[in-house]
C-alpha positions as YAML, in Angstrom:
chain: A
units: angstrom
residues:
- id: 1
  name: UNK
  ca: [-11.67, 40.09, 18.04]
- id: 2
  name: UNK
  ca: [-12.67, 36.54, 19.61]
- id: 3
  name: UNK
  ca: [-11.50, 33.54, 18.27]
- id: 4
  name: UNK
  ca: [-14.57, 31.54, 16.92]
- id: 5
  name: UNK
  ca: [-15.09, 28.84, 19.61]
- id: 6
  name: UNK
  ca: [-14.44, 24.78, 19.17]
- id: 7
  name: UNK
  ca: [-16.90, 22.69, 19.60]
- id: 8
  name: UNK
  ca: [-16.72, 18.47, 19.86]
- id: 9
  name: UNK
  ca: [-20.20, 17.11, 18.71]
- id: 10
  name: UNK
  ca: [-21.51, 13.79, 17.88]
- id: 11
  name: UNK
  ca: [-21.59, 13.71, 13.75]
- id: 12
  name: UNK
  ca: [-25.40, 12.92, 12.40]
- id: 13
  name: UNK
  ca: [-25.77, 10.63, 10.17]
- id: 14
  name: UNK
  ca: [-26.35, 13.84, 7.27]
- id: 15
  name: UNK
  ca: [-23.23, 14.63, 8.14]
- id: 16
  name: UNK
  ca: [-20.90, 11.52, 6.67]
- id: 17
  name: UNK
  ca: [-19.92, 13.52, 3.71]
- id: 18
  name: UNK
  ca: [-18.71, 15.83, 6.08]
- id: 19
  name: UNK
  ca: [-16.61, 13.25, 7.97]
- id: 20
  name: UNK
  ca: [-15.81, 11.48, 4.42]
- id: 21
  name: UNK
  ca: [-13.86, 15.09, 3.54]
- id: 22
  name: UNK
  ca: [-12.00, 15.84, 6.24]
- id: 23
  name: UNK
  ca: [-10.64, 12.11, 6.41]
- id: 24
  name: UNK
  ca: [-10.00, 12.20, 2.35]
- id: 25
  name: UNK
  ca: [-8.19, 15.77, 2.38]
- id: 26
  name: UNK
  ca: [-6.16, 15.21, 5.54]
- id: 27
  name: UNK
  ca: [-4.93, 11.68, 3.74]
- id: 28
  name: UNK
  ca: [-4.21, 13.18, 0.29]
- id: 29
  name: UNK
  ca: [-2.17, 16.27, 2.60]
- id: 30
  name: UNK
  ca: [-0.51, 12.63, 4.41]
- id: 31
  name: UNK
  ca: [0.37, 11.01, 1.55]
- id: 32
  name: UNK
  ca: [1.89, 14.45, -0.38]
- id: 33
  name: UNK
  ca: [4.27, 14.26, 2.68]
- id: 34
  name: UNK
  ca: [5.04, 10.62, 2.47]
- id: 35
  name: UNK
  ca: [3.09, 8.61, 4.85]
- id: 36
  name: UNK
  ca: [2.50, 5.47, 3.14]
- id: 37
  name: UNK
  ca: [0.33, 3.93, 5.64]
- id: 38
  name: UNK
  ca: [-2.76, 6.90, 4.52]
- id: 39
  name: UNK
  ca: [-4.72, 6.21, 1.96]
- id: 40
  name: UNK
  ca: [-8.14, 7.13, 0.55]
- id: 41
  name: UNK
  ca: [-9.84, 3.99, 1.48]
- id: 42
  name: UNK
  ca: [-8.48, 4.29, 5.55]
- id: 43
  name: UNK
  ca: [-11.84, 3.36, 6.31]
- id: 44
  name: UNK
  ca: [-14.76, 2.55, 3.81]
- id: 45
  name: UNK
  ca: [-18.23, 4.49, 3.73]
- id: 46
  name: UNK
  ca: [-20.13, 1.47, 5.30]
- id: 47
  name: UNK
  ca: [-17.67, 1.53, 8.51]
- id: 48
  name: UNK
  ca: [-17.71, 4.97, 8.96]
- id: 49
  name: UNK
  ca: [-21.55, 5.50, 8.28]
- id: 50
  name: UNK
  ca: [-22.35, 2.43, 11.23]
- id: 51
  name: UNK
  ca: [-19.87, 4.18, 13.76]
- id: 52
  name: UNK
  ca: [-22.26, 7.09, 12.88]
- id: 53
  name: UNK
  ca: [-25.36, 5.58, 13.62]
- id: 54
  name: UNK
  ca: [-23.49, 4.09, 16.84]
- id: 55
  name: UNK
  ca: [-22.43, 7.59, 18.35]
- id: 56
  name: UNK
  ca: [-18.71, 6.91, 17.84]
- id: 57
  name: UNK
  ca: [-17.96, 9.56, 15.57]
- id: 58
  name: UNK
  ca: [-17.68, 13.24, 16.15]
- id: 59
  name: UNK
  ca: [-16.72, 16.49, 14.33]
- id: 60
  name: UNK
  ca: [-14.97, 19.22, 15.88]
- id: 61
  name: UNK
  ca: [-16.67, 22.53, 14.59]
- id: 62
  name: UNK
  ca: [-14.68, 26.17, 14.68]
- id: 63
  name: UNK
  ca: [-17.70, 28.14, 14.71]
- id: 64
  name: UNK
  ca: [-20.36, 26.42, 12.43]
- id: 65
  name: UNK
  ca: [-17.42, 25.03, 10.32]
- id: 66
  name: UNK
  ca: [-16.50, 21.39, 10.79]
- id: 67
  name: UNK
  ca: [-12.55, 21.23, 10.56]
- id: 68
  name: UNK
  ca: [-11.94, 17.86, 12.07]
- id: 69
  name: UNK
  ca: [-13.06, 14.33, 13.30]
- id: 70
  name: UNK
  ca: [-12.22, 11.65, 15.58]
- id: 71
  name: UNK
  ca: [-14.06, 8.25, 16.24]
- id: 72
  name: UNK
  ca: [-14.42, 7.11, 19.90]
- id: 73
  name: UNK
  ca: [-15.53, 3.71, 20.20]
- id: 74
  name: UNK
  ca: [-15.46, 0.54, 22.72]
- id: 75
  name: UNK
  ca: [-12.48, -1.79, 21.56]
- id: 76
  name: UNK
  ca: [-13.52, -5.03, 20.69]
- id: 77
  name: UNK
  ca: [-11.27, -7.35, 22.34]
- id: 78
  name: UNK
  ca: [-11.66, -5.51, 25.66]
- id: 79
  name: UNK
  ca: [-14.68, -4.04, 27.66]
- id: 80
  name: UNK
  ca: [-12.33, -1.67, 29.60]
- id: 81
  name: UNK
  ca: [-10.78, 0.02, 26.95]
- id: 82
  name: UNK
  ca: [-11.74, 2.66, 24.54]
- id: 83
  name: UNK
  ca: [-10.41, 2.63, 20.99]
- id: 84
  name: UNK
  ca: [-9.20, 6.12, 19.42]
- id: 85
  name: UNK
  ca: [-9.53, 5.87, 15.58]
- id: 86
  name: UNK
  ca: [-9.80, 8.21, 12.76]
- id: 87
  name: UNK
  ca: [-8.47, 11.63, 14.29]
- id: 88
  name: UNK
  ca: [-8.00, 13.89, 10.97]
- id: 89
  name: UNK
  ca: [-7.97, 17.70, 10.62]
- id: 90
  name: UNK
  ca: [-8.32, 19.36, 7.74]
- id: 91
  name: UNK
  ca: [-5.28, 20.65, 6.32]
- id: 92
  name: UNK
  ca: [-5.44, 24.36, 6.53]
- id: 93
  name: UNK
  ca: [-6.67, 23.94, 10.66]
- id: 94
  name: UNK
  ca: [-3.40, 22.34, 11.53]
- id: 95
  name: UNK
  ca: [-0.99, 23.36, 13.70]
- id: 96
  name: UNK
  ca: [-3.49, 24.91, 15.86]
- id: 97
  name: UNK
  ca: [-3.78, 22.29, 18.94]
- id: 98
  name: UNK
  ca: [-6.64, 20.99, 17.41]
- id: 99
  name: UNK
  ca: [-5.49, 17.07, 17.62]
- id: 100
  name: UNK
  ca: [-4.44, 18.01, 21.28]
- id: 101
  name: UNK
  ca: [-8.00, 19.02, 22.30]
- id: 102
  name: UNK
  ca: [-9.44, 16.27, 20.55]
- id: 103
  name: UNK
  ca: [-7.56, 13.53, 22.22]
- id: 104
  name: UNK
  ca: [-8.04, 15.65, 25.32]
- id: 105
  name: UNK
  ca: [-12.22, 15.42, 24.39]
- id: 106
  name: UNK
  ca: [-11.19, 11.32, 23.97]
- id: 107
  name: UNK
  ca: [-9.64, 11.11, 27.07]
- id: 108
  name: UNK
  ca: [-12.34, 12.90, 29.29]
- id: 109
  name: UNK
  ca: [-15.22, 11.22, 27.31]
- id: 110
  name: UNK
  ca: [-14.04, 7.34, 28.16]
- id: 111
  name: UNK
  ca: [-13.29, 8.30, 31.20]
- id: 112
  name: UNK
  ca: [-16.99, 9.63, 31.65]
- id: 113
  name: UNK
  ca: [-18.07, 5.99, 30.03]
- id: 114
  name: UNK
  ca: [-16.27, 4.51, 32.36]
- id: 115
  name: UNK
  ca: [-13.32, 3.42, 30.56]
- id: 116
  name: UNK
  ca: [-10.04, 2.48, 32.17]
- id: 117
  name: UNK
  ca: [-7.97, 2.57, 29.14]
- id: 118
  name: UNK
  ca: [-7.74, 4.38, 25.59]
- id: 119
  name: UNK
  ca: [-5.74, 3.07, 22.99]
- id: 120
  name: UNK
  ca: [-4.97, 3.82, 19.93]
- id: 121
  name: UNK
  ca: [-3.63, 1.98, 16.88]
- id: 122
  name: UNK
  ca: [-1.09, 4.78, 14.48]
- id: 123
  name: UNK
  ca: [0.55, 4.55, 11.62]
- id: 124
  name: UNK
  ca: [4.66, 4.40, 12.78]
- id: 125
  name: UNK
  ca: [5.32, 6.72, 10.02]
- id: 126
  name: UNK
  ca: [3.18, 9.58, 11.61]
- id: 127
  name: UNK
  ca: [5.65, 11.22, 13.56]
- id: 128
  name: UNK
  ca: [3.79, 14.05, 14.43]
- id: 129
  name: UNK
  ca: [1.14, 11.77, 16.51]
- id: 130
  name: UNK
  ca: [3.39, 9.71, 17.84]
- id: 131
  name: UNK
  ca: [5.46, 12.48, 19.14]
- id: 132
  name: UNK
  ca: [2.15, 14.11, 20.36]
- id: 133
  name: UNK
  ca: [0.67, 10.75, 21.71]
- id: 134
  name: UNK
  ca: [4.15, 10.75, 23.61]
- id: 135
  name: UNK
  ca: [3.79, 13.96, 24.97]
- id: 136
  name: UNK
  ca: [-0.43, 13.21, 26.28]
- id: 137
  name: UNK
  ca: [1.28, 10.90, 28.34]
- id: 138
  name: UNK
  ca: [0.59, 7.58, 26.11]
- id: 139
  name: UNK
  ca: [2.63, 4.55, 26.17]
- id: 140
  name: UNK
  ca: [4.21, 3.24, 22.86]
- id: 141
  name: UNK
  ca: [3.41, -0.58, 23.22]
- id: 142
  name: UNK
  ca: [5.57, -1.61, 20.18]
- id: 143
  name: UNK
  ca: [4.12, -2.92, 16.79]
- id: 144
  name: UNK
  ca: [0.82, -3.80, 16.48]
- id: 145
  name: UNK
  ca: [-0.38, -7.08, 14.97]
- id: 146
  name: UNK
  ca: [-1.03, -7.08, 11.20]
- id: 147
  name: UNK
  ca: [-2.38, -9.59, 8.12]
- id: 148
  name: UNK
  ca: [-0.52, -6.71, 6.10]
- id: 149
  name: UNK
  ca: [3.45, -5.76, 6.23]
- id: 150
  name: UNK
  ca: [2.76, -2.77, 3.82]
- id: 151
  name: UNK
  ca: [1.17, -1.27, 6.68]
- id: 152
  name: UNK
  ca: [3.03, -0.98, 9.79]
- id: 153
  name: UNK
  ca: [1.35, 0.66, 12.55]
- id: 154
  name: UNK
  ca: [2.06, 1.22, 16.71]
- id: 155
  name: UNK
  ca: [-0.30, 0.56, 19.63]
- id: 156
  name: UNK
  ca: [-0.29, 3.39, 21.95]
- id: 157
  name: UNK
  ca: [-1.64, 3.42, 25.36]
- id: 158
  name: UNK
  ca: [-2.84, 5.15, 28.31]
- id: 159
  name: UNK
  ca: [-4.72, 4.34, 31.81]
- id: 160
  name: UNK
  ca: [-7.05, 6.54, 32.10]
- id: 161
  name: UNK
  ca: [-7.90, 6.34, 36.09]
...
């Protein structure tokens, strides 16, 4: 038997409860293991329902089942770079090279924008995408910036042509 196929699709904006899950579940599983830096309120409704509207967002569906999301978007401070936010699998999908793919789909989609760079902002107490960050080939850039020190997080980077 086949394995059901992935799929990486822009979310609609009927799907936000759908994104609003996945983000809340994989969180709760986060903080259960100790990662201080997750929390329910990682991004609010509002944010999350605008990156919607704006394309940024996108579900990965196994089958017709959507299992995990990542948000694609331009980064603010710089019109060559691509900002990778928001990459969360539901818990019982992990482990299967499912964040792989999906920074894979990041990659390849800002490069197709025409992106030179995508960078993305983690939590330093995620270990297991930092390590896997490490191993796409992205630089750790040290500690980025923060109006919080209960939050630490690193700035990882990678050229993308």
């Amino acid at each position: 038997m086949n394995p059901k196929p992935l799929t990486i699709q822009p979310a609609k904006e009927n799907q936000l409860l759908e994104v609003l899950y996945i983000i809340r579940e994989c969180a709760e599983q986060l903080i259960a293991k100790g990662l201080t830096s997750w929390h329910n309120t990682h991004d609010d409704y509002a944010a999350i329902s605008l990156d919607i509207r704006s394309k940024y967002v996108y579900l990965v569906f196994i089958g017709r089942i959507p299992v995990g999301t990542i948000t694609i978007k331009p980064d603010a401070s710089d019109a060559t770079v691509s900002y990778l936010d928001r990459l969360a699998i539901f818990p019982h999908y992990q482990g299967r090279g499912l964040a792989k793919e999906m920074i894979d789909f990041a990659e390849a989609h800002s490069r197709e924008l025409g992106f030179k760079m995508l960078r993305g902002i983690i939590p330093i107490d995620d270990d297991s995408l930092c390590k896997l960050l490490d191993k796409k080939g992205f630089i750790n850039m040290g500690v980025a910036p923060s109006d919080s020190e209960e939050f630490v997080r690193m700035i990882f980077e990678k050229r993308l042509g």
